[in-house]
C-alpha positions in Angstrom: 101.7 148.8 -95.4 103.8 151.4 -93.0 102.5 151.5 -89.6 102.8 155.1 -87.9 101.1 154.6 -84.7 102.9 152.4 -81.7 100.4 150.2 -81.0 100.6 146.0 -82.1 99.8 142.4 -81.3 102.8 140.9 -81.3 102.9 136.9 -81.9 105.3 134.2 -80.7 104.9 131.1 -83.1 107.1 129.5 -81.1 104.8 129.8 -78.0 102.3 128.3 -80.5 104.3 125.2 -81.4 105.1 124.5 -77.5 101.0 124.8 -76.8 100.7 122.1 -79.3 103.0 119.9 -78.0 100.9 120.1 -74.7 98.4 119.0 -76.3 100.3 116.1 -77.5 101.8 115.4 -74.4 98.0 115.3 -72.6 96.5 112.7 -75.0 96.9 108.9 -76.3 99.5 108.3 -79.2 96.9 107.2 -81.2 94.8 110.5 -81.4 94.7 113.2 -84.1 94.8 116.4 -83.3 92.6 118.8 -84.9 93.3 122.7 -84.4 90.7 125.2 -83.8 91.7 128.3 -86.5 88.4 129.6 -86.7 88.1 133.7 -86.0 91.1 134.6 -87.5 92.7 132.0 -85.3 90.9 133.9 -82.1 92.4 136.4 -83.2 95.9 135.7 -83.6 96.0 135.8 -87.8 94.8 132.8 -89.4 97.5 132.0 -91.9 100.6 132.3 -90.3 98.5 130.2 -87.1 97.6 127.6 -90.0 100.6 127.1 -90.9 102.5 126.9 -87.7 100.2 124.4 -87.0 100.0 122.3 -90.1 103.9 122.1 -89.8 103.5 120.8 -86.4 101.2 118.1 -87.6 97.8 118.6 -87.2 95.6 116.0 -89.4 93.1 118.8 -90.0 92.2 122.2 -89.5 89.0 123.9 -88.6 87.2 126.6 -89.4 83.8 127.9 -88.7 83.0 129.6 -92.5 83.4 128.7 -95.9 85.4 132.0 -96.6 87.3 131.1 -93.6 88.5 127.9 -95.4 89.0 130.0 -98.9 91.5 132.0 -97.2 93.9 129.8 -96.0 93.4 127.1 -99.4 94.6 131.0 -101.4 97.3 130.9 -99.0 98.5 127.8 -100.3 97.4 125.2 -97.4 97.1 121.9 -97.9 96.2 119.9 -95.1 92.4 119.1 -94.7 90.1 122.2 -93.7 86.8 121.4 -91.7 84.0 123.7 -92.2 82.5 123.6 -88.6 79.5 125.7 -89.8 78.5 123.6 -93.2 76.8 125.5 -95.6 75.3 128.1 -93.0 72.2 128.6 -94.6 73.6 129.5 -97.8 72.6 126.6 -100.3 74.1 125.9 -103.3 76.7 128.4 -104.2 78.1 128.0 -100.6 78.6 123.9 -101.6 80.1 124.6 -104.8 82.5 126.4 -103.0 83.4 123.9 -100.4 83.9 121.6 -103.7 86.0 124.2 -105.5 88.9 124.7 -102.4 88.6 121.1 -101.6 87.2 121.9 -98.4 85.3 119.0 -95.7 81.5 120.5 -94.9 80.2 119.4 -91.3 76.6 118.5 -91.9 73.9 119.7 -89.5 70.7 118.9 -91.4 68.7 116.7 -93.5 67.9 119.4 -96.2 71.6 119.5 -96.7 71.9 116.1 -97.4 70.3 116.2 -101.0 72.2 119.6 -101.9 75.1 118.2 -101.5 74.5 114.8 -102.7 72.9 116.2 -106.2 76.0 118.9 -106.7 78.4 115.9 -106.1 75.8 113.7 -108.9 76.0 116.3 -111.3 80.1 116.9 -110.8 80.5 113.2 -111.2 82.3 113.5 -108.1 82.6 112.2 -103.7 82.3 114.9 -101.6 83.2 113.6 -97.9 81.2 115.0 -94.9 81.2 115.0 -91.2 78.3 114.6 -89.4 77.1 116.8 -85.8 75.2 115.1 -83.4 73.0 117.5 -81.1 73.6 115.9 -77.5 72.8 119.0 -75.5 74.1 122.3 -76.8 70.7 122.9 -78.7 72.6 124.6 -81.7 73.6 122.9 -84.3 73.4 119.7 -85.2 70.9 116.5 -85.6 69.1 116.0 -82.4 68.0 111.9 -81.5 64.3 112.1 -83.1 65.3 113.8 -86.2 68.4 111.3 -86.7 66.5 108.1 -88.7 65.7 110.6 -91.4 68.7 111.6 -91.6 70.4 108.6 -91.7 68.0 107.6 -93.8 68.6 110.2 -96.7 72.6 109.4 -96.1 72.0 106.3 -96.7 70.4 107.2 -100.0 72.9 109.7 -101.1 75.2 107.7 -102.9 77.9 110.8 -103.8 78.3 111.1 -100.0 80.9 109.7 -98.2 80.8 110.0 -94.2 84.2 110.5 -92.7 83.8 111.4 -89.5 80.8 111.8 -86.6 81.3 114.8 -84.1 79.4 116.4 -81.2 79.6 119.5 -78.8 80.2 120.0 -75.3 78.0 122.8 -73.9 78.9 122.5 -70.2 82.5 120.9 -70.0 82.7 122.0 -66.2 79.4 120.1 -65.3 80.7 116.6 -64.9 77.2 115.3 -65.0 75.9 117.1 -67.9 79.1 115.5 -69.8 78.4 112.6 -68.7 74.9 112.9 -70.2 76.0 114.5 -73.3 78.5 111.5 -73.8 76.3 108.8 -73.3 73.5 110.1 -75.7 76.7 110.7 -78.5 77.6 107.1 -77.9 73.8 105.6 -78.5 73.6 107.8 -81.6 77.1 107.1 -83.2 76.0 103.5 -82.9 73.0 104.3 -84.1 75.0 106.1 -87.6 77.2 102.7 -87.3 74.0 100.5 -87.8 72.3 102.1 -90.5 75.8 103.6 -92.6 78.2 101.0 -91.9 81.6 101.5 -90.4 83.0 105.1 -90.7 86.3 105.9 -89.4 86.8 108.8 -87.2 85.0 110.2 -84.3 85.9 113.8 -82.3 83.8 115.5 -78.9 86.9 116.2 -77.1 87.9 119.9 -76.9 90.4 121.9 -74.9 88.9 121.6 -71.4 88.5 117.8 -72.6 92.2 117.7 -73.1 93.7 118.9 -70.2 90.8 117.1 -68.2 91.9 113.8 -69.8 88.4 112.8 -70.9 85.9 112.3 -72.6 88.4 112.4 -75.8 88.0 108.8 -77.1 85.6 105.8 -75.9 85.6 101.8 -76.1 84.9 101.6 -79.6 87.1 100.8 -83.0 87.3 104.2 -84.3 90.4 107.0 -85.0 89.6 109.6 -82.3 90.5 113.4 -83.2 90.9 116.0 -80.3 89.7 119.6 -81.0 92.0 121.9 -79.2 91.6 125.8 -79.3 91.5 128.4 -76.7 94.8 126.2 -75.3 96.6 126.4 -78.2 96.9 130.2 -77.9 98.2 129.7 -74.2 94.5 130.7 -72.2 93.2 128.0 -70.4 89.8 127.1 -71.2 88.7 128.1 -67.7 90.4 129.9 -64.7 90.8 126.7 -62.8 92.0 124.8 -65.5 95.2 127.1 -65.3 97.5 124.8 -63.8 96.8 121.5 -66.1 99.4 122.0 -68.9 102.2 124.3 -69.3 101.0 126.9 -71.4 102.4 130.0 -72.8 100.9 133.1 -74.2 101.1 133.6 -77.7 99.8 136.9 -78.3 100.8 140.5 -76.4 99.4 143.6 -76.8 102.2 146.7 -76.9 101.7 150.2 -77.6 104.1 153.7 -76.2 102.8 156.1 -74.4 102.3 158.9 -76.6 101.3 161.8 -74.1 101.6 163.1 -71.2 100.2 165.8 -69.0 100.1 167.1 -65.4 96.7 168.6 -64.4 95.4 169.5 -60.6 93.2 167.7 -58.3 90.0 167.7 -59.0 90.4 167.4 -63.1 87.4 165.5 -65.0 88.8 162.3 -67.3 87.5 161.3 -70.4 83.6 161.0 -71.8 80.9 162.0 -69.4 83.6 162.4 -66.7 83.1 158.9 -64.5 87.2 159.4 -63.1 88.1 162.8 -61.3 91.5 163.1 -59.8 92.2 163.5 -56.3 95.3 164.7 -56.6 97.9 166.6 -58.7 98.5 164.0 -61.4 100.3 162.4 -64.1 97.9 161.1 -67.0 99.6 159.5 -69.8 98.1 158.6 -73.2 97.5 155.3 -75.3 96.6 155.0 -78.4 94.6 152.0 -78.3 90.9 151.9 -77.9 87.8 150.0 -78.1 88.0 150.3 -82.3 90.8 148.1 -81.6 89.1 145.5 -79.7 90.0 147.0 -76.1 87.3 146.4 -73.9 85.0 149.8 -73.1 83.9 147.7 -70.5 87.3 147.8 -68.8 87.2 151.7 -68.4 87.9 152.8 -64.8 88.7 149.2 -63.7 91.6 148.0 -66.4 95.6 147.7 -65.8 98.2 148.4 -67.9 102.1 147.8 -67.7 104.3 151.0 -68.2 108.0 150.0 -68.0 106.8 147.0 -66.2 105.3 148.4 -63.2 101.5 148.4 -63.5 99.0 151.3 -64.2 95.3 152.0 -63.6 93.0 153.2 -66.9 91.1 156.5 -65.9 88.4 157.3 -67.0 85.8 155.4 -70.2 87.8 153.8 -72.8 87.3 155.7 -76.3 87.4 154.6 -79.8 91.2 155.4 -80.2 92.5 155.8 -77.1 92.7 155.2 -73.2 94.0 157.5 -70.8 96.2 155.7 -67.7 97.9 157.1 -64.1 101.4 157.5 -64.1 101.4 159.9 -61.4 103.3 157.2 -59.2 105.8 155.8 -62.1 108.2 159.0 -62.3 110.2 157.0 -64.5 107.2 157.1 -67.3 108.1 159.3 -70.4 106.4 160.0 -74.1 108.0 156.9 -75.9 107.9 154.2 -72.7 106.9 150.8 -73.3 103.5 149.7 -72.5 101.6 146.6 -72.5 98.1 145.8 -72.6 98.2 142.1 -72.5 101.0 139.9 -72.1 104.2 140.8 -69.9 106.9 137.8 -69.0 107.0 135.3 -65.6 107.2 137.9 -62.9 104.6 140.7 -63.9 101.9 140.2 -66.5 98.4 141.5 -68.2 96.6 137.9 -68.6 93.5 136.9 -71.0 91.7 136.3 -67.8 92.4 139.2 -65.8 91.1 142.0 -68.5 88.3 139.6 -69.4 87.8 139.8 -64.8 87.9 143.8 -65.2 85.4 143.6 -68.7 83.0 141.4 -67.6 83.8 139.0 -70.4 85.4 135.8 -70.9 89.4 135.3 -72.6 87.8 133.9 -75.4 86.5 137.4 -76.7 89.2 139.3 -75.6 91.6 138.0 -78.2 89.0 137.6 -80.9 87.7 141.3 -80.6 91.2 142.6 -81.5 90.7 144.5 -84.5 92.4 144.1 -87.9 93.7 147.9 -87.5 96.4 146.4 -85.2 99.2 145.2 -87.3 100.3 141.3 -86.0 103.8 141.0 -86.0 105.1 137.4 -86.0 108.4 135.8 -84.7 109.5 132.6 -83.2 111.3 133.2 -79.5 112.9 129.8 -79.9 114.5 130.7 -83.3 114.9 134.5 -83.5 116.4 134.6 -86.5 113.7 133.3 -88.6 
């Protein structure tokens, strides 16, 4: 498809690759590493993310959604796809699916265990399953009372084979809710171990985990997998956590300006006039807007970088475009460079920083960005690949 207007996410893959090999470099030899490509990779494109990352080794990828999975098996991916979600509610045809792409459901309930067990029966076939543990995020998951009928029905379910046993950290900055929330995964995987039998694999860690250095594995005879995401595409899980690994974006957000005008003091900006000059200005035009993920919540407090020097956003954000102050940048023109987020080493639009002037977190930032934007891929470290 032709793209006529300037704005796009551009994508370094090669940003992506070093991002994994800090992940690498943060945890034991021994550990698997299991990359978060869920939302459209946060945003980022989840094929060309998949498999940037399945070349760089991953044992496993995960996604929250069956069609999530279906995507990237029609893409031609091979390595082992985790449905983080399981069946979601949706029964039968959702299983059959998971069976179909060769896809690995994480198991939340009981009820799911004799779906799945009586599709495998009846396909004359093993259908291997991790299991979720609820140790404190209260979503999903099997929480400690309704575990011995689980285990119970597992242990009954004779076309089920359990791979792996996984749990989620709700409060990763709260050492002592972690603390609680790994002890209480501990009791219950032994707990699965008792009744099941040995099982091989066991993952809680996620990025915060990693760059923290714990909990991502525990005294016990079992592969451990690490589940890396908002690191991988160069945020830090958390503002503090900034300076633990040396990460680089992956994604920027460019446009051009596209207009410009002059207009007097005292000129209204934009929907229900919240910006009015105070003095004769320079107002130059984006087309970008909150249909394309840019937060509305950033109007009258969001940056931008025209030619590298910063700008301030005037007035609300609209669907299709923002309106910015180049009254100070005389070097400005129809056709100059902007950038929305990203930048290089010396001046830059950061994750954090528009999430700061939204009222957000990073996390949704990327993920909002609309599939209007075209992603356009390239490795920095190779660029003519």
């Amino acid at each position: 498809m032709q793209f006529f207007r300037p704005t796009h996410a551009v994508i370094d893959l090669a940003a992506l690759k070093h991002n994994y090999h800090e992940v690498v470099k943060k945890i034991p030899k021994q550990i698997c590493i299991l990359p978060m490509v869920k939302a459209d990779a946060y945003g980022h494109g989840a094929i060309p993310i998949a498999k940037t990352l399945a070349s760089c080794g991953a044992v496993c990828l995960g996604v929250a959604t069956v069609e999530e999975g279906i995507e990237l098996r029609e893409a031609g991916i091979k390595t082992k796809i985790l449905v983080m979600g399981g069946l979601l509610g949706s029964g039968e045809e959702a299983a059959k699916a998971m069976l179909q792409y060769c896809l690995t459901p994480v198991v939340h309930s009981a009820g799911v265990v004799d779906l799945l067990d009586a599709l495998a029966k009846k396909q004359g076939v093993q259908i291997v399953i991790h299991l979720k543990l609820d140790t404190g995020m209260s979503r999903m998951g099997i929480t400690p009372p309704s575990l011995p009928n689980l285990l119970e029905k597992l242990k009954n379910a004779t076309s089920l084979q359990l791979e792996g046993v996984m749990t989620h950290l709700a409060w990763r900055q709260n050492a002592e809710y972690t603390e609680y929330q790994t002890h209480l995964f501990e009791g219950m995987v032994d707990q699965v171990k008792e009744v099941l039998g040995p099982f091989p694999i066991l993952h809680i860690a996620n990025s915060a985990s990693v760059l923290s250095g714990e909990p991502i594995h525990f005294s016990k005879s079992f592969q451990y997998w690490v589940r890396p995401g908002i690191m991988l595409y160069g945020i830090p899980p958390y503002p503090d956590f900034a300076g633990r690994a040396n990460l680089k974006p992956v994604l920027s957000l460019k446009s051009k300006i596209a207009l410009i005008k002059h207009v007097p003091s005292g000129t209204k900006i934009s929907y229900n006039c919240t910006f009015t000059t105070t003095r004769s200005s320079c107002i130059g035009l984006i087309s970008v807007g909150y249909a394309d993920g840019y937060p509305w919540s950033a109007s009258n407090k969001g940056e931008v970088l025209v030619e590298g020097k910063r700008a301030k956003v005037l007035g609300r954000v609209t669907m299709d475009m923002i309106l910015v102050d180049l009254t100070d940048l005389p070097e400005a023109k129809v056709g100059s460079d902007v950038v929305l987020l990203g930048g290089n080493a010396e001046t830059q639009i950061s994750a954090d920083e528009l999430a700061e002037w939204a009222g957000t977190i990073p996390y949704e930032i990327v993920c909002r960005l609309s599939k209007r934007i075209p992603r356009i891929y390239f490795d920095s470290a190779n660029p003519k690949s």
